[in-house]
C-alpha distance (Angstrom), angle and dihedral (degrees) to the residues before:
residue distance angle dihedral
X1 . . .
X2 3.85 . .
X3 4.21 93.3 .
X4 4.07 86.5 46.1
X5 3.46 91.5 60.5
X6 3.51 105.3 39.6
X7 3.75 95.3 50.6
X8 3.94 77.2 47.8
X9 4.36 96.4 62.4
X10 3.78 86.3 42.2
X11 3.35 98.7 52.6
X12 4.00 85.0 49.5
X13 3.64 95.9 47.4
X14 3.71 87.2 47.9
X15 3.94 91.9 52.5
X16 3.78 97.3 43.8
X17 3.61 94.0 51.6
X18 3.74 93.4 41.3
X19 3.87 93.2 125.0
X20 3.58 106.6 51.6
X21 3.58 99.7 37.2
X22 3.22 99.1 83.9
X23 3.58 103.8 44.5
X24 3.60 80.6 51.9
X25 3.98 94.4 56.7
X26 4.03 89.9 42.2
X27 4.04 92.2 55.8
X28 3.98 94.3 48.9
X29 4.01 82.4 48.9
X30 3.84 84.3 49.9
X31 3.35 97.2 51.0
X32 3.87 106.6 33.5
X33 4.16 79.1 51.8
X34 3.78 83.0 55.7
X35 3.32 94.2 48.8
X36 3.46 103.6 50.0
X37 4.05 94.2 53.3
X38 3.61 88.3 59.0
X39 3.57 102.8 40.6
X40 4.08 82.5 50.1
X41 3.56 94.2 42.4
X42 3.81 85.3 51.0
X43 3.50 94.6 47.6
X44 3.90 98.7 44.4
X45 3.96 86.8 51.6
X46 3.67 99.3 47.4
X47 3.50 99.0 -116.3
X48 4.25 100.0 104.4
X49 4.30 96.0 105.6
X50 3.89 106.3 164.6
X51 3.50 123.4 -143.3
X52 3.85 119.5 -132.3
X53 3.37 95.3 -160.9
X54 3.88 88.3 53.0
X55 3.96 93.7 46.6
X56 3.87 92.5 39.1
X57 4.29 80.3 59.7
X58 3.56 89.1 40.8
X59 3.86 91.9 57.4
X60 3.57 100.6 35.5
X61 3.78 85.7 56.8
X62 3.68 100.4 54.1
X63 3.73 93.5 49.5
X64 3.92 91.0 45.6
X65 3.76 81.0 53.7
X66 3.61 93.9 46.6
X67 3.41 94.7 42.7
X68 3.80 91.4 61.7
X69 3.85 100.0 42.6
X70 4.10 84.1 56.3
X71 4.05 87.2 44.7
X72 3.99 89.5 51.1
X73 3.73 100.2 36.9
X74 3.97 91.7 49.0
X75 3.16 113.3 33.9
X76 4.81 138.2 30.1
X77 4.16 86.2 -112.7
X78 3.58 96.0 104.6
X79 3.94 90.7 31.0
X80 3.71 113.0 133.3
X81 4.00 118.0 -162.8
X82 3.74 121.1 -149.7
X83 3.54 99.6 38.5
């Protein structure tokens, strides 16, 4: 059963990274909390001027990105042998 043993490898990542994860989860808090007050701060203030050069990167980025998790997940392009 596909589902069965999917859930399965997830449930053994999950366990063998048990220790970090959360740490990891607390600092993105930390710093999207961070973020936020100085975007707001920013934006409250008047000083918050975005960049479309900047945001055009930004998005170009995250579909490249996107673009190759797709690629990899459906498809043997990005297949490496002897791993």
């Amino acid at each position: 059963m596909p589902l069965r043993e999917e859930m399965e490898t997830q449930g053994r990542w999950l366990f063998r990274r048990r220790s970090f994860l959360p740490l990891l989860v607390l600092f993105a808090l930390i710093c999207v909390l961070t973020g936020m007050e100085v975007i707001g701060g920013s934006l409250v203030e008047g000083k918050l001027h975005l960049d479309a050069v900047w945001m055009v990167l930004l998005f170009g980025g995250v579909l490249f990105f996107i673009t190759v998790r797709v690629v990899d997940k459906k498809s043997r392009f990005l297949l490496v042998q002897g791993r």
